[in-house]
SESESE-47933 format. One record per residue: y, x, z of N, C-alpha, C, O, CB in turn; residue number from 1. Coordinates in nm, 2 decimals. Atoms other than C-alpha are relative to their C-alpha. Glycine has a CB too. Layout:
# residues N
+--------+--------+--------+--------+--------+--------+--------+--------+--------+--------+--------+--------+--------+--------+--------+-----+
:   n_c2 :   n_c1 :   n_c3 :  ca_c2 :  ca_c1 :  ca_c3 :   c_c2 :   c_c1 :   c_c3 :   o_c2 :   o_c1 :   o_c3 :  cb_c2 :  cb_c1 :  cb_c3 : num :
+--------+--------+--------+--------+--------+--------+--------+--------+--------+--------+--------+--------+--------+--------+--------+-----+
:      Y :      X :      Z :      Y :      X :      Z :      Y :      X :      Z :      Y :      X :      Z :      Y :      X :      Z : NUM :
...
+--------+--------+--------+--------+--------+--------+--------+--------+--------+--------+--------+--------+--------+--------+--------+-----+
***
This chain:
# residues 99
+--------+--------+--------+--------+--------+--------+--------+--------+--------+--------+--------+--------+--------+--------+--------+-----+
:   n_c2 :   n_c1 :   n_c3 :  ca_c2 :  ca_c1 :  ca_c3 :   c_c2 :   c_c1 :   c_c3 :   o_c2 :   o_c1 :   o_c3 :  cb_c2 :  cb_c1 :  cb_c3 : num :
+--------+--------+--------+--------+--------+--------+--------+--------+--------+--------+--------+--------+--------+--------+--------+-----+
:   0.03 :   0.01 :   0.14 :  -8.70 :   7.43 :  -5.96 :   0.07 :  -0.12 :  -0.07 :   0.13 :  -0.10 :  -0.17 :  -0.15 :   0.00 :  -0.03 :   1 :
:  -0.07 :   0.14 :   0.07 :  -8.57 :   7.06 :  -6.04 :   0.17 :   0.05 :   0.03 :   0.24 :   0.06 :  -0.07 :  -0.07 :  -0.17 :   0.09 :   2 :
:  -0.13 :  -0.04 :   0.02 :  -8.24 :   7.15 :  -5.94 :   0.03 :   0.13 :  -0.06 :   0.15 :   0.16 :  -0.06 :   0.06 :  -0.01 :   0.13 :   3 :
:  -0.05 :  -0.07 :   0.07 :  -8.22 :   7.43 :  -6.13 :  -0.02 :  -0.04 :  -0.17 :   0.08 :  -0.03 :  -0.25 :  -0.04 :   0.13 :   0.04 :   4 :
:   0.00 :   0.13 :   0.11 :  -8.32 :   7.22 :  -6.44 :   0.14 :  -0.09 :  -0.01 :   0.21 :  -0.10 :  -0.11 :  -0.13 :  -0.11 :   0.05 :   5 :
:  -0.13 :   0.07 :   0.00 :  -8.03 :   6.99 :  -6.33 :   0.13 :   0.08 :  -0.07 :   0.19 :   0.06 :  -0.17 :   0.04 :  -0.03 :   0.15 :   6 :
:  -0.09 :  -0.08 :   0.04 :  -7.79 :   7.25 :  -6.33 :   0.01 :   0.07 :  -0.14 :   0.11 :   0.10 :  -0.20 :   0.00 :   0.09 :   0.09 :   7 :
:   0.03 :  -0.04 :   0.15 :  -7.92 :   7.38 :  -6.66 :   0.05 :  -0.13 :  -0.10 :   0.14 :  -0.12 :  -0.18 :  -0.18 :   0.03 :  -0.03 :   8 :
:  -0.06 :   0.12 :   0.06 :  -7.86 :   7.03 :  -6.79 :   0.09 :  -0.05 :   0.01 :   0.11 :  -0.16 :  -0.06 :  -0.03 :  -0.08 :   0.02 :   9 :
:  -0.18 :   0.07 :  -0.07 :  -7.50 :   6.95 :  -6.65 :   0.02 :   0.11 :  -0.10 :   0.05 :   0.07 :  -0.21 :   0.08 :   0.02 :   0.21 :  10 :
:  -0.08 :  -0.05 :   0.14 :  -7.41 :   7.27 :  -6.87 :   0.02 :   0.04 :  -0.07 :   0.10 :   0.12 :  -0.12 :   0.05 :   0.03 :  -0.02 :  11 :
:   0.08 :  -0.02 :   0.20 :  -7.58 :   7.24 :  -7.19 :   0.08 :  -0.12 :  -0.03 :   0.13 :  -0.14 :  -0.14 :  -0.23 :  -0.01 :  -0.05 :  12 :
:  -0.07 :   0.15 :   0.04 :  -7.43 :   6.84 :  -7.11 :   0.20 :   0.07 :  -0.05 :   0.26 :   0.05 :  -0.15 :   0.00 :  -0.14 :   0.20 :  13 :
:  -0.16 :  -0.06 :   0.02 :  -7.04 :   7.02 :  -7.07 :   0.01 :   0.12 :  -0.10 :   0.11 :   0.12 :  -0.17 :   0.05 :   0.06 :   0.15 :  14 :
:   0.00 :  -0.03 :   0.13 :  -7.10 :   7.25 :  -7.32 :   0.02 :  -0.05 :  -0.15 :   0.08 :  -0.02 :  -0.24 :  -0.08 :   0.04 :  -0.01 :  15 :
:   0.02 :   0.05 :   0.11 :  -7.19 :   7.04 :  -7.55 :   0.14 :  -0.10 :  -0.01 :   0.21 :  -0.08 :  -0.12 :  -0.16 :  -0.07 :   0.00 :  16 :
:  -0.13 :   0.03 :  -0.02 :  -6.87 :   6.81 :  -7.47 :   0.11 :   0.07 :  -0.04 :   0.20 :   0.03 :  -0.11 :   0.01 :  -0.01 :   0.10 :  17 :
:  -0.14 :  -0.09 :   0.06 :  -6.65 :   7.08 :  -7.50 :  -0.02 :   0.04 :  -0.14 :   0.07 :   0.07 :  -0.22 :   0.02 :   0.16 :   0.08 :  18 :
:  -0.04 :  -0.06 :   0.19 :  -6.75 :   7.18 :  -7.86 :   0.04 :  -0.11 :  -0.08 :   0.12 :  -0.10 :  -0.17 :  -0.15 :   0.07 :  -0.10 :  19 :
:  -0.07 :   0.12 :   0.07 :  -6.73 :   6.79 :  -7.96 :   0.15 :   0.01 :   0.00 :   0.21 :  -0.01 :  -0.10 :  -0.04 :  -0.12 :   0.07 :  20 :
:  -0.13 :   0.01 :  -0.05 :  -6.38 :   6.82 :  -7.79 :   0.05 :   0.09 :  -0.10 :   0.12 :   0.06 :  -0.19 :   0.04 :   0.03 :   0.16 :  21 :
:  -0.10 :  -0.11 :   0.12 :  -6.29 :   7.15 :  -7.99 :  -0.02 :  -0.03 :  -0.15 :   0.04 :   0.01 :  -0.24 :  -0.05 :   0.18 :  -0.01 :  22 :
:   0.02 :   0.06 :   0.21 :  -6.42 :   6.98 :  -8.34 :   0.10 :  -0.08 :  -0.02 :   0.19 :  -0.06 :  -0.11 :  -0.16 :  -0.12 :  -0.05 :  23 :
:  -0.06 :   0.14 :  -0.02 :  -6.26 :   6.65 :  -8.25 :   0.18 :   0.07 :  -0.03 :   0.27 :   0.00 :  -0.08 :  -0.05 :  -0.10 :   0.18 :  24 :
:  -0.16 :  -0.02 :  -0.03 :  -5.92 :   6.86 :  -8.19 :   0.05 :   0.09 :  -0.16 :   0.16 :   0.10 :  -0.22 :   0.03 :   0.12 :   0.17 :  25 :
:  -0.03 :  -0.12 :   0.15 :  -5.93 :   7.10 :  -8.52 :  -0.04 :  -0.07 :  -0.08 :  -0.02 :  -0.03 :  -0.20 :  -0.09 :   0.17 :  -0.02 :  26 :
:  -0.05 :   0.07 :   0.18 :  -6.01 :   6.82 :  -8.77 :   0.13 :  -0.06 :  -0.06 :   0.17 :  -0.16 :  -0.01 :  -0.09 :  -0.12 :  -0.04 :  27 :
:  -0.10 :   0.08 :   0.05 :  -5.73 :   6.74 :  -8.97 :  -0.05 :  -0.14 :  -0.03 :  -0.16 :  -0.19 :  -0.07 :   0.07 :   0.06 :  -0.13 :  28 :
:  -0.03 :   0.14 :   0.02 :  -5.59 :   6.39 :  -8.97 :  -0.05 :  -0.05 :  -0.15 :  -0.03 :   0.02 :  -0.25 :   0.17 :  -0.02 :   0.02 :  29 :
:  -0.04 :   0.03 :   0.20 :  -5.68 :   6.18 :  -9.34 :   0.07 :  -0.05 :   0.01 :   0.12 :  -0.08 :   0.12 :  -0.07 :  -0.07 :  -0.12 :  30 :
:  -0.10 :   0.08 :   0.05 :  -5.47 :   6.03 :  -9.49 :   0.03 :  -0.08 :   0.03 :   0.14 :  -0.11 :   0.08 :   0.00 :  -0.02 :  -0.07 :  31 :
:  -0.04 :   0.15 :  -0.05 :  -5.54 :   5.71 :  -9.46 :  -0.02 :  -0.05 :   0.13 :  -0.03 :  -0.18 :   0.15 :  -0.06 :  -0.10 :  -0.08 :  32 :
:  -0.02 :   0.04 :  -0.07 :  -5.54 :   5.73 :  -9.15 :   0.17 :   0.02 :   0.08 :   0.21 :  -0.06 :   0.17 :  -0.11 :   0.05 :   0.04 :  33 :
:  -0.13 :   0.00 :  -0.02 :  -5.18 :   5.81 :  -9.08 :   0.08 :  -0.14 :  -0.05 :   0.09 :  -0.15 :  -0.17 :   0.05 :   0.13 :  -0.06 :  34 :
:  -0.13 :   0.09 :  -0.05 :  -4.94 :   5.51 :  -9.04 :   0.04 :   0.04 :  -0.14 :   0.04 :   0.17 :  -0.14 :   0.11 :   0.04 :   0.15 :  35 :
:  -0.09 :   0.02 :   0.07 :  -4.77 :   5.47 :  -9.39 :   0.12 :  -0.04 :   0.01 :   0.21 :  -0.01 :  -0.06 :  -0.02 :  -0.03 :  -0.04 :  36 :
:  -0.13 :   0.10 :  -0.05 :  -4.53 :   5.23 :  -9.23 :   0.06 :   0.07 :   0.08 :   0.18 :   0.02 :   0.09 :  -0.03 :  -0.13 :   0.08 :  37 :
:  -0.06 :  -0.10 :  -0.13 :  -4.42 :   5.47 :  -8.97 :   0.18 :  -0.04 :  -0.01 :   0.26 :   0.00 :  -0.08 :  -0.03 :   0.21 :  -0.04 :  38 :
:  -0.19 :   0.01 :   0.00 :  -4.05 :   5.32 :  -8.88 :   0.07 :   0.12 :   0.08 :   0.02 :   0.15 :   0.19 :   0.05 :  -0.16 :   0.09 :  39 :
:  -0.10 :  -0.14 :  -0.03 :  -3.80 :   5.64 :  -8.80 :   0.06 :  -0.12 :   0.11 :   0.06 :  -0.25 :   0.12 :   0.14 :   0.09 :  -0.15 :  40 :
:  -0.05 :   0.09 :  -0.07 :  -3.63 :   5.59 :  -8.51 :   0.18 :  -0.02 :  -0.01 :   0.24 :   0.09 :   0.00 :  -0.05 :   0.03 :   0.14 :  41 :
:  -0.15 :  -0.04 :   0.02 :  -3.24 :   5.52 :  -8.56 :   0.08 :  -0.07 :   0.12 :   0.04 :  -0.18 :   0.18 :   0.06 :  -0.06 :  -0.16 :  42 :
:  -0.07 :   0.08 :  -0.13 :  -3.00 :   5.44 :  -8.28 :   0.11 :  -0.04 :  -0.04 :   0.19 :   0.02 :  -0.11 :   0.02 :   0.08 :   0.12 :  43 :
:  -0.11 :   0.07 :   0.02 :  -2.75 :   5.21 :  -8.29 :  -0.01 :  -0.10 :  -0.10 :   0.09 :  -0.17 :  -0.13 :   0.11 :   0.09 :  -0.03 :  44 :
:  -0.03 :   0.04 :   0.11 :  -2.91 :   5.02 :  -8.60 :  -0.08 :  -0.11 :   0.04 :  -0.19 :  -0.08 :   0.09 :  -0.02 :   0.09 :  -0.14 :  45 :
:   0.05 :   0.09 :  -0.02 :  -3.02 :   4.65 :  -8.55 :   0.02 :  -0.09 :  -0.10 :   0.12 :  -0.14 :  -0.15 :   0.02 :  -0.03 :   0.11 :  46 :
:   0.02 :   0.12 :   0.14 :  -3.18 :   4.41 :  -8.80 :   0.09 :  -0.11 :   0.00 :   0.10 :  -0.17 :   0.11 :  -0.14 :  -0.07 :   0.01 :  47 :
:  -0.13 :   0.08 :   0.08 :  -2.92 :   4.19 :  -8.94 :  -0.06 :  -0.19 :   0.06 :  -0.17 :  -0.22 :   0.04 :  -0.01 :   0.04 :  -0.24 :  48 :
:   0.09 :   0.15 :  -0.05 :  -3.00 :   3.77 :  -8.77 :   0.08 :  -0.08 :  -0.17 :   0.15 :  -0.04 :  -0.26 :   0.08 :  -0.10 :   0.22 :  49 :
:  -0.07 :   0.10 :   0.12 :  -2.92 :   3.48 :  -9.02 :  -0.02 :  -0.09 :   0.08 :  -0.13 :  -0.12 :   0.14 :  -0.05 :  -0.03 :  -0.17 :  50 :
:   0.00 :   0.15 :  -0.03 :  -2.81 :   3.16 :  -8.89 :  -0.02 :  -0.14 :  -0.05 :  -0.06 :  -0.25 :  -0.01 :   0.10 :  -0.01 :   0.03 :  51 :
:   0.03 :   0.16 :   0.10 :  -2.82 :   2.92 :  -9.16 :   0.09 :  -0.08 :  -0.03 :   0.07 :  -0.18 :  -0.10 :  -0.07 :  -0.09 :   0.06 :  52 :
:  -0.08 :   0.09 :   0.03 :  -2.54 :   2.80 :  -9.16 :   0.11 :   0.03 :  -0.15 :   0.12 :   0.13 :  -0.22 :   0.08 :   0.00 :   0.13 :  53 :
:  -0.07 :  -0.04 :   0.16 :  -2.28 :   2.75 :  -9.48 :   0.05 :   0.07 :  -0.03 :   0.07 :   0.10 :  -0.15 :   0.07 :  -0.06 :  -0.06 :  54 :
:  -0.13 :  -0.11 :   0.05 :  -2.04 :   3.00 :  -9.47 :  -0.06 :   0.13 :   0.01 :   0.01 :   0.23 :   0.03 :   0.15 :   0.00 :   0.11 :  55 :
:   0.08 :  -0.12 :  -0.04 :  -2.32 :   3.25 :  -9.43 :  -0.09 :   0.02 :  -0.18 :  -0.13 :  -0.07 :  -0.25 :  -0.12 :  -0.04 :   0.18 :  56 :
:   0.09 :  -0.01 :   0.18 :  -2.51 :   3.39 :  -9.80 :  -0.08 :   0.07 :   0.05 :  -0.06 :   0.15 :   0.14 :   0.07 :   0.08 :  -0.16 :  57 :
:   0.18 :  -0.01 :  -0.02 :  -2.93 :   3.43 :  -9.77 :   0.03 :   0.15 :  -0.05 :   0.00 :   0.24 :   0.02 :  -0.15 :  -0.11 :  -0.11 :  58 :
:   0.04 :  -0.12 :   0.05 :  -2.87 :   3.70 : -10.00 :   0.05 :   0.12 :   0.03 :   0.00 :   0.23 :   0.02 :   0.01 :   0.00 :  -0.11 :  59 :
:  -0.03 :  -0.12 :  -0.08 :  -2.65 :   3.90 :  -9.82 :  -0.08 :   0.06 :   0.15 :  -0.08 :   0.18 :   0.19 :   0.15 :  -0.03 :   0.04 :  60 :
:   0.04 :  -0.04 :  -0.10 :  -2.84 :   3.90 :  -9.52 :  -0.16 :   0.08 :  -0.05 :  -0.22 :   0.17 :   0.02 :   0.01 :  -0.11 :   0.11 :  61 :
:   0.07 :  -0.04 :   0.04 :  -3.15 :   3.97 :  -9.77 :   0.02 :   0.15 :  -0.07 :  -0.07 :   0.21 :  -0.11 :  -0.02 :  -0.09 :  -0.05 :  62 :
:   0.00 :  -0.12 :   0.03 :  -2.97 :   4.29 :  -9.87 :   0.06 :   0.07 :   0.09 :   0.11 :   0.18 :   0.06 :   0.05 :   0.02 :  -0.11 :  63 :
:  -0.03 :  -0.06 :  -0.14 :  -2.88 :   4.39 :  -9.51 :  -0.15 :   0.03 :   0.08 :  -0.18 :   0.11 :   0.18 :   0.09 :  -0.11 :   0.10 :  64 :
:   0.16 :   0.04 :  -0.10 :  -3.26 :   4.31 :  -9.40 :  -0.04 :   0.13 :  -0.15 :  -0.15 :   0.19 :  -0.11 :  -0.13 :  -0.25 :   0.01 :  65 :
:   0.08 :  -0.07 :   0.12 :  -3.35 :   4.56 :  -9.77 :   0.04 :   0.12 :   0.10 :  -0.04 :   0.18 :   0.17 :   0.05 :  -0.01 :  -0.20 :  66 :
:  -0.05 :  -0.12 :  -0.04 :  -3.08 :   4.84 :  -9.62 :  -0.06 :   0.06 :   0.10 :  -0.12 :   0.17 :   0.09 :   0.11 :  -0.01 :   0.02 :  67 :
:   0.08 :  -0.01 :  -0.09 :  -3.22 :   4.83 :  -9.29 :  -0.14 :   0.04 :  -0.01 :  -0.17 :   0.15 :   0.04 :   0.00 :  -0.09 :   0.05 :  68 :
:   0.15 :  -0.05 :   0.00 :  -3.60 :   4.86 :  -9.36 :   0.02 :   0.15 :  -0.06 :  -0.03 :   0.25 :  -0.01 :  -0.11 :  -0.10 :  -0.10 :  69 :
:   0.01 :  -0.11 :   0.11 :  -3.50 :   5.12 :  -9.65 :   0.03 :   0.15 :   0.11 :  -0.04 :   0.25 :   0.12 :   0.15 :  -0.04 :  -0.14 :  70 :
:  -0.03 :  -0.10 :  -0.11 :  -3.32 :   5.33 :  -9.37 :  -0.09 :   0.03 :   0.09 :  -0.10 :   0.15 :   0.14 :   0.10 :  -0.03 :   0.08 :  71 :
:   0.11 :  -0.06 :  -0.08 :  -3.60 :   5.33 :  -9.17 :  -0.14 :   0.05 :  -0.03 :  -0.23 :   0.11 :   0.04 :  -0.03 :  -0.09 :   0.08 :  72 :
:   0.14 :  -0.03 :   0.09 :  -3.87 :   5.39 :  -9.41 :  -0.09 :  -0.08 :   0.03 :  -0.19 :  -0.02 :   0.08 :  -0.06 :   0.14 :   0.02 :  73 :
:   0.06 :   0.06 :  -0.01 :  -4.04 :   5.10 :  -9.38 :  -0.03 :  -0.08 :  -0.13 :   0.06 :  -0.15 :  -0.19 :   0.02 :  -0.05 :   0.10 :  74 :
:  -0.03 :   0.11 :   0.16 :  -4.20 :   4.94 :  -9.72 :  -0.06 :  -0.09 :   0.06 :  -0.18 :  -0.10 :   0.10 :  -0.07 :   0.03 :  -0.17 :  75 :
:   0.02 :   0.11 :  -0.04 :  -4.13 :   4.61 :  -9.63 :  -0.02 :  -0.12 :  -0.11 :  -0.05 :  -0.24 :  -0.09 :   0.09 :  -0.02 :   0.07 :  76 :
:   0.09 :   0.07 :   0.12 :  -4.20 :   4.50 :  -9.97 :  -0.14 :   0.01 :  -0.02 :  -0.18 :  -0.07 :  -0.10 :   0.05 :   0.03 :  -0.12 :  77 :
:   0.15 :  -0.07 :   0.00 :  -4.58 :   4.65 :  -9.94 :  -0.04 :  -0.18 :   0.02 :   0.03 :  -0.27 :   0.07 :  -0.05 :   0.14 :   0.17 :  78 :
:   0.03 :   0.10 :   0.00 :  -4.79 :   4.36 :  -9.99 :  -0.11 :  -0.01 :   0.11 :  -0.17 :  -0.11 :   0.17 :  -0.03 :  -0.03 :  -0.12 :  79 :
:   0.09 :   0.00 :  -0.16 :  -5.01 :   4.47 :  -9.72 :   0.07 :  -0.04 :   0.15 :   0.01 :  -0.09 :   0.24 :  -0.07 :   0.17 :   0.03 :  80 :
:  -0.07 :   0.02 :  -0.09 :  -4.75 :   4.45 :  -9.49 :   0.07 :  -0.13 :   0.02 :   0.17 :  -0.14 :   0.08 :   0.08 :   0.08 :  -0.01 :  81 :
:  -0.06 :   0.13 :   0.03 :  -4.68 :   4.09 :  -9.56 :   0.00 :  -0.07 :   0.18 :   0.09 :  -0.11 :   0.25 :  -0.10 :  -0.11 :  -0.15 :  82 :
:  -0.04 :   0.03 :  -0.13 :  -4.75 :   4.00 :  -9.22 :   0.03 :   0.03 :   0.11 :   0.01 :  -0.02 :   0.23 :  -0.03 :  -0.04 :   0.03 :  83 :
:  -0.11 :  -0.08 :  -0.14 :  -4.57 :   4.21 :  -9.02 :   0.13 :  -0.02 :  -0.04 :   0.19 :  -0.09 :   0.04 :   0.00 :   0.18 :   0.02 :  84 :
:  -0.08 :   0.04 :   0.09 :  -4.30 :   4.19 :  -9.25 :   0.06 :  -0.16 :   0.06 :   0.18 :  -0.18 :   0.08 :  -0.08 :   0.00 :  -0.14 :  85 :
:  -0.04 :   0.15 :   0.00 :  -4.27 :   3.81 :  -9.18 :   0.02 :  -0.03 :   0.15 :   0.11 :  -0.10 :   0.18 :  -0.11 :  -0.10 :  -0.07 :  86 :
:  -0.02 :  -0.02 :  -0.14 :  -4.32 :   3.84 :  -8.79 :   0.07 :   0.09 :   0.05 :   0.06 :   0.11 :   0.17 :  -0.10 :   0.01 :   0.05 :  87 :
:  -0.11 :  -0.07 :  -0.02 :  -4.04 :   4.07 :  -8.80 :   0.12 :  -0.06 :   0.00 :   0.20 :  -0.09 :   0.09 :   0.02 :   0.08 :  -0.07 :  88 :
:  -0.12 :   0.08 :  -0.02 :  -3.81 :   3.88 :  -8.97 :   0.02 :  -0.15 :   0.07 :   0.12 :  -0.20 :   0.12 :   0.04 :  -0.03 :  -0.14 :  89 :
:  -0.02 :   0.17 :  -0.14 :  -3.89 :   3.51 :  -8.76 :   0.08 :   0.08 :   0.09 :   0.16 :   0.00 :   0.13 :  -0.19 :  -0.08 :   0.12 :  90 :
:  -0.06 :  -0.05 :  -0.12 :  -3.74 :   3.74 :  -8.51 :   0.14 :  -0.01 :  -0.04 :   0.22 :   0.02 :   0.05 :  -0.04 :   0.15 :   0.05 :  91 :
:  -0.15 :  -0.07 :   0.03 :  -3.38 :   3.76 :  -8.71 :   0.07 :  -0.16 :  -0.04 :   0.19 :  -0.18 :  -0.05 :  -0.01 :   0.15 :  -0.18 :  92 :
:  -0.01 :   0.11 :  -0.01 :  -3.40 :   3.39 :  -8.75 :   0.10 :  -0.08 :   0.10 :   0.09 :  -0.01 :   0.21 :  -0.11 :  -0.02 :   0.01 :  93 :
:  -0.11 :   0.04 :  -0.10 :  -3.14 :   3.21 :  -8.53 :   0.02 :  -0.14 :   0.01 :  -0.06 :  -0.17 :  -0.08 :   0.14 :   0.06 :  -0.03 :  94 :
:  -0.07 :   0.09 :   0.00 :  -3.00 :   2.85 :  -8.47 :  -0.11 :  -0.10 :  -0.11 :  -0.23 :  -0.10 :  -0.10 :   0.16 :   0.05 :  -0.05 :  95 :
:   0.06 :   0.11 :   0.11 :  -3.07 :   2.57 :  -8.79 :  -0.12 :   0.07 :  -0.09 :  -0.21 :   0.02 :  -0.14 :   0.12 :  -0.07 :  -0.10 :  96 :
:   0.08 :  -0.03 :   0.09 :  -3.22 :   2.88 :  -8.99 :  -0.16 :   0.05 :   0.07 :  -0.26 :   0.09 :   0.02 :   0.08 :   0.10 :  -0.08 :  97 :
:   0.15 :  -0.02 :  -0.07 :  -3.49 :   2.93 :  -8.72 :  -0.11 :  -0.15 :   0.00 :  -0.23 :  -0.14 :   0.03 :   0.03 :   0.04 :   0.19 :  98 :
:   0.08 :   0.09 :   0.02 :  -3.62 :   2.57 :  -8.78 :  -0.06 :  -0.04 :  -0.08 :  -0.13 :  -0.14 :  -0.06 :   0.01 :  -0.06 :   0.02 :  99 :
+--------+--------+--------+--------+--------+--------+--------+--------+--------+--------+--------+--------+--------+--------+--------+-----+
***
């Protein structure tokens, strides 16, 4: 009798599992849960460095670092994204302009 209790209970327990599992799988995603930022992947295309040095212009590499994000679909102007954004570019940093 107790083990047939058990066994009654193991699969009213896996029953019940599996319908969570089939809810869990057939709700659509929201919104805000999806990744806005979602970077595409592109091959061959690598963020632009700046050295710092004189013969080099901020703003060109500031409209190579725009092209780049833009191409990847990343809004890297998003103000939410400010610090990822910024721990991206330290990475593009190089030489005198990394200090």
């Amino acid at each position: 009798m107790v083990l047939r209790m058990l066994e009654m209970m193991k699969y009213q327990m896996r029953t019940q599992q599996q319908q969570l599992i089939d809810r869990l799988q057939a709700r659509p995603v929201a919104p805000a849960l999806v990744p806005h930022d979602t970077i595409r992947q592109l091959d061959g295309t690598k963020l632009p460095t700046y050295l710092g040095g004189i013969s080099e212009s901020f703003e060109l590499y500031i409209a190579q670092v725009a092209q780049y994000f833009d191409a990847r679909g990343f809004a890297w102007r998003d103000p939410t994204l400010f610090r990822r954004t910024i721990a991206i570019l330290v990475g593009t940093l190089k030489h005198a302009a990394a200090q």
